[in-house]
MDAnalysis code that builds the backbone (N, CA, C; Angstrom):
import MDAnalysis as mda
import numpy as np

u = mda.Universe.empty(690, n_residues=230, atom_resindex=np.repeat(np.arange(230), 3), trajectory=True)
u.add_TopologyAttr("name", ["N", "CA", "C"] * 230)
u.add_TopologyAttr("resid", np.arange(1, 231))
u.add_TopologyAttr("resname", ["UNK", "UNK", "UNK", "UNK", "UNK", "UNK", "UNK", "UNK", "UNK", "UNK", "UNK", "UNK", "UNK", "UNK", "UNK", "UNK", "UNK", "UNK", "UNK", "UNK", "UNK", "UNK", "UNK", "UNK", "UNK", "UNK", "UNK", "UNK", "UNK", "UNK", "UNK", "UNK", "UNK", "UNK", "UNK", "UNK", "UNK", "UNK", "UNK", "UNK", "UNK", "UNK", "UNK", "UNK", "UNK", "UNK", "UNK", "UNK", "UNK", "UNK", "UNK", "UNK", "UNK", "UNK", "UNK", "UNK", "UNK", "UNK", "UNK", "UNK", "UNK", "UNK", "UNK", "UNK", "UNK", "UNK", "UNK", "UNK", "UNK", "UNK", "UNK", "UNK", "UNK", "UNK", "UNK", "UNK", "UNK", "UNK", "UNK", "UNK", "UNK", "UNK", "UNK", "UNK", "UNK", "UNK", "UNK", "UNK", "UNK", "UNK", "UNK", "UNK", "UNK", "UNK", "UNK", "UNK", "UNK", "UNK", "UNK", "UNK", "UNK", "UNK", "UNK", "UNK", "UNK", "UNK", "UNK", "UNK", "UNK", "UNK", "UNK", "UNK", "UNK", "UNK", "UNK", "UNK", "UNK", "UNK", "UNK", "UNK", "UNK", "UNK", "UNK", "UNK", "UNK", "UNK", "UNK", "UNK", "UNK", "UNK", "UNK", "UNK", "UNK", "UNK", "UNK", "UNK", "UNK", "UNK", "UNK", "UNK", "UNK", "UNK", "UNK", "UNK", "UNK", "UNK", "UNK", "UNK", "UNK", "UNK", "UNK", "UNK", "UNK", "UNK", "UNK", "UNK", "UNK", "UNK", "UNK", "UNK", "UNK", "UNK", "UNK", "UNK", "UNK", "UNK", "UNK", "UNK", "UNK", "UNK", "UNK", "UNK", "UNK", "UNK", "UNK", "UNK", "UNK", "UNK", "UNK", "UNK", "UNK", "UNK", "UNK", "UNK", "UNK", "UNK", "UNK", "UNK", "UNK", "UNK", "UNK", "UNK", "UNK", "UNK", "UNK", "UNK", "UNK", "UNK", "UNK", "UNK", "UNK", "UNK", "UNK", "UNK", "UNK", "UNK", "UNK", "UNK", "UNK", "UNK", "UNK", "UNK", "UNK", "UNK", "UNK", "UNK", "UNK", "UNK", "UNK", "UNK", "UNK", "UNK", "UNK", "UNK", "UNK", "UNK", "UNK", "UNK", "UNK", "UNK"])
u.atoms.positions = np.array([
    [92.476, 107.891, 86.160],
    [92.465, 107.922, 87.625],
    [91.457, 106.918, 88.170],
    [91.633, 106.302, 89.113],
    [91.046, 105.278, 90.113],
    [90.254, 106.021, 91.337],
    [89.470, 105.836, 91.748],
    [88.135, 106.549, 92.790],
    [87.768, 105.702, 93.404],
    [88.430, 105.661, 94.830],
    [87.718, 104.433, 95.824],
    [86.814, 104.975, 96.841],
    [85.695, 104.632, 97.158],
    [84.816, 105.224, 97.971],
    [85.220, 104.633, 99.367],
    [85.158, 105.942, 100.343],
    [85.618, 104.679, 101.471],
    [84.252, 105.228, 102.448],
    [83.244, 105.943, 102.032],
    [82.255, 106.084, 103.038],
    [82.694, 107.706, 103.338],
    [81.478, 108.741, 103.965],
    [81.095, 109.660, 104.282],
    [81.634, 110.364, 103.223],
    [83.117, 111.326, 103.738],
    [83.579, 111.938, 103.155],
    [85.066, 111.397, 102.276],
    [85.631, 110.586, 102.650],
    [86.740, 109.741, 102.905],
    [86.556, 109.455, 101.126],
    [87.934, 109.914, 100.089],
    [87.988, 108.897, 98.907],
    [89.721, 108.858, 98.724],
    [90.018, 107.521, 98.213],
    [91.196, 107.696, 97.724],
    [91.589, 107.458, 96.591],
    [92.140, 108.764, 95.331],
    [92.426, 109.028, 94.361],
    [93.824, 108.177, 94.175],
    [94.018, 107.634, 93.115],
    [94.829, 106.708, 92.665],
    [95.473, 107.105, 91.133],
    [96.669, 107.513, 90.350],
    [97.161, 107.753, 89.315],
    [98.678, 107.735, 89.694],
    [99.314, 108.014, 88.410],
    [100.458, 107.223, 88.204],
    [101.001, 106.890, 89.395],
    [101.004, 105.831, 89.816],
    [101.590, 104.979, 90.742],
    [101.747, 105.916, 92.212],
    [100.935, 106.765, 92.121],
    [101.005, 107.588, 93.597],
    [99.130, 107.592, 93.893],
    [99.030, 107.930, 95.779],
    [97.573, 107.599, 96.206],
    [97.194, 108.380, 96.981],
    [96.383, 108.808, 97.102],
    [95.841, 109.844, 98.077],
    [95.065, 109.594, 98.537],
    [94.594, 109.763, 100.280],
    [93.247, 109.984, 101.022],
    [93.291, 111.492, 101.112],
    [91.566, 111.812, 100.735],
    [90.830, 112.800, 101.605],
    [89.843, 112.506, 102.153],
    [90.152, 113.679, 103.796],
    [89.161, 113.307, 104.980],
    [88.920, 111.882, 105.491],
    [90.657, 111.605, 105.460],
    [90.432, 109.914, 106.060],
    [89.439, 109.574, 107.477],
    [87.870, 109.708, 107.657],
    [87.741, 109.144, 108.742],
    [87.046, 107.912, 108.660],
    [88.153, 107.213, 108.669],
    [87.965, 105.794, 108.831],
    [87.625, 104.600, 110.236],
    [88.545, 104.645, 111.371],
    [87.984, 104.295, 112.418],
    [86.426, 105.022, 113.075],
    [85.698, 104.500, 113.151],
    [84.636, 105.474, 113.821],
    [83.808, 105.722, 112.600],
    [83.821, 105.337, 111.214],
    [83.029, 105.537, 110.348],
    [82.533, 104.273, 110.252],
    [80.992, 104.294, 110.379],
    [80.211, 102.538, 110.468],
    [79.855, 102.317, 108.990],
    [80.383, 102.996, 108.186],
    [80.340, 102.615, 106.527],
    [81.647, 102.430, 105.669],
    [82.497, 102.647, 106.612],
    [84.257, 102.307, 106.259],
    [84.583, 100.923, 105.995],
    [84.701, 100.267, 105.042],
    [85.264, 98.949, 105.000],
    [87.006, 98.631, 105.378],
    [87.516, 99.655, 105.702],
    [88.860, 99.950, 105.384],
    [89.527, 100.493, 106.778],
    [90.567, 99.585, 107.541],
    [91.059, 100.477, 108.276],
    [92.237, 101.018, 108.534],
    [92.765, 101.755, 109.251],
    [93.351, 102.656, 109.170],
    [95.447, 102.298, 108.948],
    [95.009, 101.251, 109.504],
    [96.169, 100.563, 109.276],
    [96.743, 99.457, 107.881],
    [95.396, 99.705, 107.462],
    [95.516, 98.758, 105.733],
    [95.376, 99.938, 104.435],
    [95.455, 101.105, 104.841],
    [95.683, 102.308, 103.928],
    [97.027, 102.582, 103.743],
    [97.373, 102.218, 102.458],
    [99.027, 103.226, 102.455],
    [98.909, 103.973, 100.989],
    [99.222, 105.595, 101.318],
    [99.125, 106.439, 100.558],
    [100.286, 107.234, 100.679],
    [100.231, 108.146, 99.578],
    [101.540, 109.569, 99.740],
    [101.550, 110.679, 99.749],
    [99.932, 110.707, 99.814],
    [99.254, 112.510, 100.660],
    [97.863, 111.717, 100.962],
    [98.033, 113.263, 102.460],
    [96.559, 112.957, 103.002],
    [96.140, 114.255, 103.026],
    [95.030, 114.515, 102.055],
    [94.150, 116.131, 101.969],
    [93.233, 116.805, 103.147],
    [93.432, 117.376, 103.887],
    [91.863, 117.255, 104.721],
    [91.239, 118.611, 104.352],
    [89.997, 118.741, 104.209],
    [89.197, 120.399, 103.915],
    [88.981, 120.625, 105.337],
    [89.141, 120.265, 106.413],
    [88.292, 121.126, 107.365],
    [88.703, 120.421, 108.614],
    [88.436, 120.967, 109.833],
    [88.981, 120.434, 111.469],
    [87.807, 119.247, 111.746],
    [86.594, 119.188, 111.458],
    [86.022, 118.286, 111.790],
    [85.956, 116.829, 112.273],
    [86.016, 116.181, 113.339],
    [86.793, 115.124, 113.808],
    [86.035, 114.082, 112.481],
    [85.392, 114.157, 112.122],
    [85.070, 113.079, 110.826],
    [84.928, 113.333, 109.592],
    [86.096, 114.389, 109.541],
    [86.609, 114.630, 108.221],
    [88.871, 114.380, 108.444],
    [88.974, 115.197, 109.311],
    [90.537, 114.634, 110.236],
    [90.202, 113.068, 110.343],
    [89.777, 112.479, 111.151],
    [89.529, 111.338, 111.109],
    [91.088, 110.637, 111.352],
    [91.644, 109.695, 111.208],
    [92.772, 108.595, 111.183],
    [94.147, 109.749, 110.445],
    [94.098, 110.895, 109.815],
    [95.104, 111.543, 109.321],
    [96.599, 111.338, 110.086],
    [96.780, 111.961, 111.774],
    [98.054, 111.545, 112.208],
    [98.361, 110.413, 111.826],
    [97.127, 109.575, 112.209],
    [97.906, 107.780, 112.643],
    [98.119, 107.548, 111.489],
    [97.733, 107.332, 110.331],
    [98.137, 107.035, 108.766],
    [99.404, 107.863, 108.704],
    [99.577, 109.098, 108.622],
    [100.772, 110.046, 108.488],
    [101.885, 109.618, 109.306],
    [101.839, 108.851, 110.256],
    [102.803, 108.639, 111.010],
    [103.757, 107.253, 110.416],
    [102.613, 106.643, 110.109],
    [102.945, 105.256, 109.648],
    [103.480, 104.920, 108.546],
    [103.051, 106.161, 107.397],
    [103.300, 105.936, 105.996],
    [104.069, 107.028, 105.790],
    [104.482, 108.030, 106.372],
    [105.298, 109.569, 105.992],
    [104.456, 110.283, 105.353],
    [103.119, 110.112, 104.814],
    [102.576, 110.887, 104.139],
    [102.599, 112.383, 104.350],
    [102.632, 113.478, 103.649],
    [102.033, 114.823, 103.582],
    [100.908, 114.772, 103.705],
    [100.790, 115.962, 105.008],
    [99.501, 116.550, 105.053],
    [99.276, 117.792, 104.505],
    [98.057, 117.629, 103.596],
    [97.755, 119.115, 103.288],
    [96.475, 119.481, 103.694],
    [96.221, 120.935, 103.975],
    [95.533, 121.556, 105.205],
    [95.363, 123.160, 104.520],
    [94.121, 122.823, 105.150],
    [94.381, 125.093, 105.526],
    [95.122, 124.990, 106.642],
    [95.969, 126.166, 106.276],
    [97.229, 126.511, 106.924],
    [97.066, 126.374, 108.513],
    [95.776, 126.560, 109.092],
    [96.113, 126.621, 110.747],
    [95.342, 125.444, 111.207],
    [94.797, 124.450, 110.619],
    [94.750, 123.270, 110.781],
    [96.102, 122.478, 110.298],
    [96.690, 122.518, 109.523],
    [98.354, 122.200, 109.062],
    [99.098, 122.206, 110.412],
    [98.844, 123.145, 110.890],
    [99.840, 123.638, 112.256],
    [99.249, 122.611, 113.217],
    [98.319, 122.281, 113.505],
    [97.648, 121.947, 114.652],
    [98.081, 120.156, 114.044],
    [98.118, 119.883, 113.158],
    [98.503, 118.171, 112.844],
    [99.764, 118.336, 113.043],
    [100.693, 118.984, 112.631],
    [101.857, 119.513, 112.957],
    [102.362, 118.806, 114.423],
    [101.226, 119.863, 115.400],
    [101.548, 119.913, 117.054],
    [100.780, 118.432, 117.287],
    [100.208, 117.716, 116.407],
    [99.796, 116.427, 117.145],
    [100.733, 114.950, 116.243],
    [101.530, 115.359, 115.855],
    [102.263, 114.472, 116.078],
    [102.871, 113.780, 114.855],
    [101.889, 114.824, 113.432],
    [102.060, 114.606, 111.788],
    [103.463, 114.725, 111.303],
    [104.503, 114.063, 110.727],
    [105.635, 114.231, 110.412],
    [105.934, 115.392, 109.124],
    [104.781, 115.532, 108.852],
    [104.742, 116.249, 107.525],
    [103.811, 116.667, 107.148],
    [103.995, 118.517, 107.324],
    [102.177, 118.899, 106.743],
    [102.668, 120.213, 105.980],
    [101.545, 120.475, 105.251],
    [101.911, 121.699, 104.030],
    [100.522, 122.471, 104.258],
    [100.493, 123.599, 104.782],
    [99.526, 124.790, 104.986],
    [99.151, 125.318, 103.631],
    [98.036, 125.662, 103.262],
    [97.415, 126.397, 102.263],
    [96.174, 127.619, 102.560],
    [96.399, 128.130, 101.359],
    [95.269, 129.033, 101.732],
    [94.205, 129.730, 100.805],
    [93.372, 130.111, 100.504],
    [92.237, 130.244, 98.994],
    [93.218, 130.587, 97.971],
    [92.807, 130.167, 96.925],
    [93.786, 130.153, 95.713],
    [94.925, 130.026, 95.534],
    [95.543, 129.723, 96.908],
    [96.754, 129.115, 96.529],
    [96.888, 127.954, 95.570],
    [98.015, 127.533, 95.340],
    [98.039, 125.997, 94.553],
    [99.522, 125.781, 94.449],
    [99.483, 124.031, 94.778],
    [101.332, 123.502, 94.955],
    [101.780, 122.285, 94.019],
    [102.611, 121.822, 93.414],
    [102.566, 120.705, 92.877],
    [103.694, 120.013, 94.142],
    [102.965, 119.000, 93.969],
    [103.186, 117.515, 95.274],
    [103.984, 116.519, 94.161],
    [104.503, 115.864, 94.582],
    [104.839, 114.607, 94.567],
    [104.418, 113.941, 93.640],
    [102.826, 113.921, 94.517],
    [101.954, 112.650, 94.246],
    [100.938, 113.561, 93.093],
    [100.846, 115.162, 92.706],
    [99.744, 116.012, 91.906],
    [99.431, 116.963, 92.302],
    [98.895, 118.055, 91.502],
    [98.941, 119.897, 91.890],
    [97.291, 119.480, 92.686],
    [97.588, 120.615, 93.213],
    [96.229, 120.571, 94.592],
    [95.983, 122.178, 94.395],
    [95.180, 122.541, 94.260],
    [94.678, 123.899, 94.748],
    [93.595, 123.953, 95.688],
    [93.258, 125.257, 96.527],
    [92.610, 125.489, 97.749],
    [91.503, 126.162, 97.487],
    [90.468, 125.747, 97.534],
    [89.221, 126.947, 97.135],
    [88.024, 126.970, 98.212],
    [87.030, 127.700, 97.981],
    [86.381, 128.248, 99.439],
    [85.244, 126.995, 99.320],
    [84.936, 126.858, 101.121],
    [83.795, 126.361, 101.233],
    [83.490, 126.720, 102.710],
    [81.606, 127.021, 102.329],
    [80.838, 127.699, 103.252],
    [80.431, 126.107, 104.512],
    [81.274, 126.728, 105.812],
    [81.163, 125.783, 106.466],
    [81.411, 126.284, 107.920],
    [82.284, 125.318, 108.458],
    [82.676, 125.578, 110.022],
    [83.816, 124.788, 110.144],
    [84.833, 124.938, 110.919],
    [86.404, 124.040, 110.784],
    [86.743, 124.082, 112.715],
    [86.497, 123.394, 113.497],
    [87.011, 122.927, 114.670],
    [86.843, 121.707, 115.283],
    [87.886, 121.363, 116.455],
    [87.630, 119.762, 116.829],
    [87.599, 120.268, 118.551],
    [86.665, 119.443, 119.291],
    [86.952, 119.334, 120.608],
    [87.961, 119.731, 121.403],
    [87.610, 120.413, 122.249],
    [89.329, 120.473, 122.833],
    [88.469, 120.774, 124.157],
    [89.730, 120.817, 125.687],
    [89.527, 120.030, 127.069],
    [88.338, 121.809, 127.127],
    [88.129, 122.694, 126.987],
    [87.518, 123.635, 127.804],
    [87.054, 124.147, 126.303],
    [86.492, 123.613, 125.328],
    [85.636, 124.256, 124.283],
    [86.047, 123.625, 122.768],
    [85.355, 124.183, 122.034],
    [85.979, 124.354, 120.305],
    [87.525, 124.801, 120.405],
    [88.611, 123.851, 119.359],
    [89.046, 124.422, 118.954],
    [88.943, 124.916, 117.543],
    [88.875, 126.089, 116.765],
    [88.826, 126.656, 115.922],
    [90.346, 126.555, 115.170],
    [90.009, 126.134, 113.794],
    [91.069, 125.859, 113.122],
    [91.688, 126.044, 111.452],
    [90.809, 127.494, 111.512],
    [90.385, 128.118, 110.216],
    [89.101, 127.883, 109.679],
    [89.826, 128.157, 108.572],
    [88.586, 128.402, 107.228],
    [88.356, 126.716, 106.744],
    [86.824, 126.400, 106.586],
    [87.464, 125.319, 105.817],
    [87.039, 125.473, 104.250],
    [87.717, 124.318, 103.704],
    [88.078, 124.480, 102.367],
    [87.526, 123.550, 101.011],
    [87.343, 123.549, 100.234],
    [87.322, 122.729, 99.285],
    [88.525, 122.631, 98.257],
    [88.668, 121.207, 97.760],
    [90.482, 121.295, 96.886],
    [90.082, 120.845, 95.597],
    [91.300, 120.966, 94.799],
    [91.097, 120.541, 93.295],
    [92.451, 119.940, 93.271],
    [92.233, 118.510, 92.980],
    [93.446, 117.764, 93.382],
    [93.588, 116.870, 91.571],
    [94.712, 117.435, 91.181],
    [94.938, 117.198, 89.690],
    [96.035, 115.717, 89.526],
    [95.566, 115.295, 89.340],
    [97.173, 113.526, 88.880],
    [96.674, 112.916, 87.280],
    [97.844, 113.217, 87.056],
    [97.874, 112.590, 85.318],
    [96.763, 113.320, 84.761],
    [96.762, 114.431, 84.603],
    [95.994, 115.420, 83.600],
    [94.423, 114.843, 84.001],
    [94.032, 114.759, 85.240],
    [92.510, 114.508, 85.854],
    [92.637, 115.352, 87.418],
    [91.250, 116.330, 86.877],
    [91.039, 117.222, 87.996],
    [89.667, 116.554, 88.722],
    [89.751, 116.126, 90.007],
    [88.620, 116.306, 90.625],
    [88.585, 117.241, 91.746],
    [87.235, 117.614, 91.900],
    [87.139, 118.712, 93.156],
    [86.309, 118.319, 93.734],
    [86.972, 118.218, 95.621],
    [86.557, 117.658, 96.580],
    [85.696, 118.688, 96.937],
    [84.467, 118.923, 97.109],
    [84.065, 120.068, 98.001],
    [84.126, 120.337, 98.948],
    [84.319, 119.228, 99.968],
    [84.573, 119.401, 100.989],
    [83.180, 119.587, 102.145],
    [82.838, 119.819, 103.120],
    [81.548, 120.548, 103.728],
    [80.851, 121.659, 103.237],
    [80.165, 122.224, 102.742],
    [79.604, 123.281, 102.303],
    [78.167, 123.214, 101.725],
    [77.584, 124.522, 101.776],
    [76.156, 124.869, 101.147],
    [76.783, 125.063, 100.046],
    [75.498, 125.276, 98.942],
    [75.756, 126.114, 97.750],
    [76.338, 127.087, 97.935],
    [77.203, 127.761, 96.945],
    [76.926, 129.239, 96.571],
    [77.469, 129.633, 95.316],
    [77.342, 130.983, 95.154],
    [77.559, 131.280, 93.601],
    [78.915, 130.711, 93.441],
    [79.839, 131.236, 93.913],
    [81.151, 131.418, 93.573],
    [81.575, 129.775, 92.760],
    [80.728, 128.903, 93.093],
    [81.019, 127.447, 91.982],
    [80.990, 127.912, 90.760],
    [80.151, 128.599, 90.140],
    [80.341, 128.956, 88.857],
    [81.734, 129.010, 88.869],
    [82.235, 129.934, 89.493],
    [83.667, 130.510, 89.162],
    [84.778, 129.567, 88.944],
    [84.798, 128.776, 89.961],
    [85.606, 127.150, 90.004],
    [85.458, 126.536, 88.573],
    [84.263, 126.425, 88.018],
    [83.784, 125.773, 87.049],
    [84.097, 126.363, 86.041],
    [84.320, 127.663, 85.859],
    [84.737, 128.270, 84.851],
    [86.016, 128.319, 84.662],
    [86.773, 128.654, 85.848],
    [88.361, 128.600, 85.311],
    [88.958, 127.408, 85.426],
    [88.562, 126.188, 85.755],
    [89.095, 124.588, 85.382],
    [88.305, 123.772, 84.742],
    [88.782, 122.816, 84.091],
    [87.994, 121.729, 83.657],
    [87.927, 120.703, 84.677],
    [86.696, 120.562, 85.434],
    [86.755, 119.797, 86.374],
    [86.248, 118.314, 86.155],
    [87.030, 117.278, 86.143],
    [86.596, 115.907, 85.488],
    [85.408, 115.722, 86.148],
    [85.841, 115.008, 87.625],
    [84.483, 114.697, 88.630],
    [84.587, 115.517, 89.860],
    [83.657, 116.108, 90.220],
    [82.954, 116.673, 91.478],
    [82.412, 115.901, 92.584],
    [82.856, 115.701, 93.715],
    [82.539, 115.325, 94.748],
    [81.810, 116.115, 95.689],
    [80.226, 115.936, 95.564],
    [79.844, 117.002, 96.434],
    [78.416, 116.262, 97.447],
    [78.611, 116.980, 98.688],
    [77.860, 116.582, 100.213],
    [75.866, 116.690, 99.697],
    [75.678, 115.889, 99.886],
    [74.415, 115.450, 99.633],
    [73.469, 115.476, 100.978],
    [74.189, 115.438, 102.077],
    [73.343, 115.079, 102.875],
    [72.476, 115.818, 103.711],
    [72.491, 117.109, 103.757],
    [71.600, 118.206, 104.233],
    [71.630, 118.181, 105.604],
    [71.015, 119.440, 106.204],
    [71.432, 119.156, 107.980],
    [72.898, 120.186, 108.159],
    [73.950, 119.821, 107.818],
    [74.907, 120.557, 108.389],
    [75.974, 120.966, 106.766],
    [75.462, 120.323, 105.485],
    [75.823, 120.727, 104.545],
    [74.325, 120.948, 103.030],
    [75.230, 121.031, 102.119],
    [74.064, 121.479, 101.031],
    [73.198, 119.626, 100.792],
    [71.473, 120.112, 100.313],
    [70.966, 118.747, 100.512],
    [71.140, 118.143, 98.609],
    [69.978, 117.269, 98.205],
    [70.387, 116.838, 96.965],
    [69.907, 118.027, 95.852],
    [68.841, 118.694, 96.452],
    [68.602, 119.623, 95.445],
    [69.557, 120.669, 95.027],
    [70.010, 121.368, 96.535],
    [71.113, 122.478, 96.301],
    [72.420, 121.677, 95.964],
    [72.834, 120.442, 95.666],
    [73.961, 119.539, 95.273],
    [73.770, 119.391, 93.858],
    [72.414, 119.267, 93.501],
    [72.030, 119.467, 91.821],
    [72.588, 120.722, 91.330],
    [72.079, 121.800, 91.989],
    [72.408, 122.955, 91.704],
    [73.907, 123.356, 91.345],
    [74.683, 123.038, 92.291],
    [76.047, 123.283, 92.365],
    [75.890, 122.791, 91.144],
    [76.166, 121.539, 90.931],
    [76.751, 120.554, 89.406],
    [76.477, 121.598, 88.174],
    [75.401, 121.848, 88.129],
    [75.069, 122.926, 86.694],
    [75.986, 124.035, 87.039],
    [76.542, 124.226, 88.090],
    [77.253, 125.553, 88.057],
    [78.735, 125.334, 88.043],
    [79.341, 124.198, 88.567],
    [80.371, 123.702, 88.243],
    [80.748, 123.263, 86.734],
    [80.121, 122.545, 86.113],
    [79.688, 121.780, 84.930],
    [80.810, 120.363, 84.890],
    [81.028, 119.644, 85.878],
    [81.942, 118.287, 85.982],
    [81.448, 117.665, 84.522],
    [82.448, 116.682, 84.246],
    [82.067, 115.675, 83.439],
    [80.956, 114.672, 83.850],
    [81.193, 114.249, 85.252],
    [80.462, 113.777, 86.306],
    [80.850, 114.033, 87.943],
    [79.553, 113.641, 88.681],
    [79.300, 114.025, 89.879],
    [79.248, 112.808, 90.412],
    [79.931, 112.979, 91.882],
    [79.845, 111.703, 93.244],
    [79.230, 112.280, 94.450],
    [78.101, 111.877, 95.056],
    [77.531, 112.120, 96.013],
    [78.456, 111.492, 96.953],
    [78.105, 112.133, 98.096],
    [79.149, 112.168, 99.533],
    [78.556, 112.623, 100.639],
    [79.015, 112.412, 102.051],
    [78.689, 112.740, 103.421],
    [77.435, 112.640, 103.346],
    [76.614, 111.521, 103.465],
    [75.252, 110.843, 103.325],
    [74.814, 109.444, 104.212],
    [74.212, 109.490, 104.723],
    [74.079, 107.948, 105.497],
    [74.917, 107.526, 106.596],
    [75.460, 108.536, 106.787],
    [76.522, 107.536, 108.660],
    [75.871, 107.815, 109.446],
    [75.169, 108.857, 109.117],
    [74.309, 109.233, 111.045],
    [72.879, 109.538, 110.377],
    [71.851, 109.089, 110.970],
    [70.174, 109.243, 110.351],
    [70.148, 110.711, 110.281],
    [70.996, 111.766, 110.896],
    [70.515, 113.011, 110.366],
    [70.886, 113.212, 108.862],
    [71.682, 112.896, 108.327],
    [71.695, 112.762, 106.833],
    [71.774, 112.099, 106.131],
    [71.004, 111.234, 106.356],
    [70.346, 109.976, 105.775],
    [69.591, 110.602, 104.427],
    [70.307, 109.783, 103.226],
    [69.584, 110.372, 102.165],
    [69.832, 109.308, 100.769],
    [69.039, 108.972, 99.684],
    [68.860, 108.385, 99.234],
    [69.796, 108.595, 97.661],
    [71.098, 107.998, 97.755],
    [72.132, 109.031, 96.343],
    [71.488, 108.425, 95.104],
    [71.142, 107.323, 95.094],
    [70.300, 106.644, 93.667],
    [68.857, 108.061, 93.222],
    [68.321, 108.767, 94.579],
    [67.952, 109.897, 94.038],
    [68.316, 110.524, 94.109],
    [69.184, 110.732, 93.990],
    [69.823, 112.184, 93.881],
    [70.687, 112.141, 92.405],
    [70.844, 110.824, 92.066],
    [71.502, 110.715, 90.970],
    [70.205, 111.000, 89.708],
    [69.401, 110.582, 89.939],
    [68.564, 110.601, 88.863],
    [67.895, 112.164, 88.535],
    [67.829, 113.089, 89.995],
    [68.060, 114.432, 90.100],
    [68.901, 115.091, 88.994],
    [69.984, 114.310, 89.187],
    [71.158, 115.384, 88.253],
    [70.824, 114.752, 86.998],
    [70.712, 113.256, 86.651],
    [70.342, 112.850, 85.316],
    [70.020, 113.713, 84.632],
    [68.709, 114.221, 85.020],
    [67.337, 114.976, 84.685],
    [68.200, 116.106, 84.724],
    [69.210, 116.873, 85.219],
    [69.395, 118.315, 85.152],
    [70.809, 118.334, 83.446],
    [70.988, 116.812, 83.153],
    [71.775, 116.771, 82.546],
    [73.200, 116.615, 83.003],
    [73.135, 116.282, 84.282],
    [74.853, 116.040, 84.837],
    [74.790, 114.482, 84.777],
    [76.059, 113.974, 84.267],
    [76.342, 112.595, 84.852],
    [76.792, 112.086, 85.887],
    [75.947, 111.099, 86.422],
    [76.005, 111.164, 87.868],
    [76.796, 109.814, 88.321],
    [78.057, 109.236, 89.117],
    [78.310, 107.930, 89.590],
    [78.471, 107.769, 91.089],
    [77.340, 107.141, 91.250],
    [77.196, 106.463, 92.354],
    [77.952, 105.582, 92.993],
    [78.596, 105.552, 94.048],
    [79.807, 104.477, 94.524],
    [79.481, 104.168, 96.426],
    [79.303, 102.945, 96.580],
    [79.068, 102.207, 97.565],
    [80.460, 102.194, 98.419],
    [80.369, 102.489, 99.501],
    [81.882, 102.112, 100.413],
    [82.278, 100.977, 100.139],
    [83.576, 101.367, 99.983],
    [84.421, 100.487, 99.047],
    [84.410, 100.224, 97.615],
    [83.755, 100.741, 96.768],
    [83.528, 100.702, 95.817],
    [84.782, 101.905, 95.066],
    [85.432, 100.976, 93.798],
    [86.185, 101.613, 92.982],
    [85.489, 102.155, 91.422],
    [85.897, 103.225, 91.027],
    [85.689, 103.996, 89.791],
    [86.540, 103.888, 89.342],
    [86.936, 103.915, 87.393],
    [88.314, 104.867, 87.076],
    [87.499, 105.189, 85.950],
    [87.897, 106.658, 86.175],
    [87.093, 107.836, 84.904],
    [87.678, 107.566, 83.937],
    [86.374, 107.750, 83.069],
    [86.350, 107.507, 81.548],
    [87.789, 108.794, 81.051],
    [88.142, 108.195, 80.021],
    [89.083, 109.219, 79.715],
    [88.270, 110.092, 78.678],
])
């Protein structure tokens, strides 16, 4: 599998000849090299309502037919804005796609976008385990620690872990160390770090954090491509 960093939360997974974005927010991300109209994929994942995690999803979906996959009442709501194609999920569910099996797992967070007279609220949000050509990575999505990673970690083999580093409104590098020992990835990608000075944070330490805890850690610059060791 291929791992392109596109900034914050935003990566797109690449295997047999099919591509995926999650949390395309690409316009409006000042660490995006990539825009929204030079992406073509054949699912778009999102964990959560957050306008910079949704991000470019319709407008890509519209353009390319992609599937959207969603917790189920954010699904609905891309649905009503204009997505040609979305697939609702919900904790432990799991579907095989097209493009690779996806399962839905929990993350401790918050899921709504603006709307004319308040929040709209748009479920639970989520973290996924998005499998292509016998390689699992798990997006975490927004979230603090908590136990229940063990559990993830125990019933899959999770290649690489993608998890929020940036503290403030998710888990920081220490509680991101933490997770990893409880997940046990092959290796770890720091994420949602550096677009806005409130989580401004340094992933070269945070990598050397997990070194030291015994996780392998890869660091990837927006725009920057990976493909995991087999």
């Amino acid at each position: 599998m291929r791992i392109r960093y596109l900034g914050h939360s935003a990566f797109v997974l690449e295997a047999g000849g099919k591509r995926v974005v999650v949390d395309p927010f690409l316009s409006g991300n000042p660490r995006c090299p990539v825009k929204p109209e030079e992406l073509d994929v054949d699912g778009i994942v999102l964990t959560h309502g957050h306008a910079d995690h949704v991000g470019d999803a319709v407008a890509i979906a519209k353009r390319t037919g992609a599937i959207i996959v969603a917790p189920v009442e954010l699904a609905g709501y891309m649905a009503g804005q204009g997505a040609p194609s979305v697939h609702g999920m919900n904790f432990g569910g799991s579907r095989q796609f097209d493009f690779g099996h996806v399962k839905m797992v929990p993350a401790w967070h918050s899921s709504s976008l603006d709307g004319p007279t308040g929040p709209i609220y748009l479920g639970n949000p989520a973290g996924f385990l998005i499998t292509m050509e016998g390689v699992t990575v798990y997006h975490a999505g927004d979230t603090s620690l908590f136990g229940d990673m063990e559990l993830i970690g125990r019933r899959h083999r999770i290649d690489v872990a993608l998890l929020p580093i940036g503290d403030n409104y998710t888990m920081g590098p220490e509680d991101a160390v933490y997770a990893a020992e409880l997940i046990k990835p092959r290796y770890v990608i720091p994420m949602h770090y550096g677009t806005f000075p409130v989580i401004e944070q340094d992933p070269n330490a945070f990598a050397r954090l997990a070194e030291a805890a015994g996780v392998k850690c890869q660091v990837l610059a927006p725009g920057q491509e990976w493909v995991v060791p087999a």
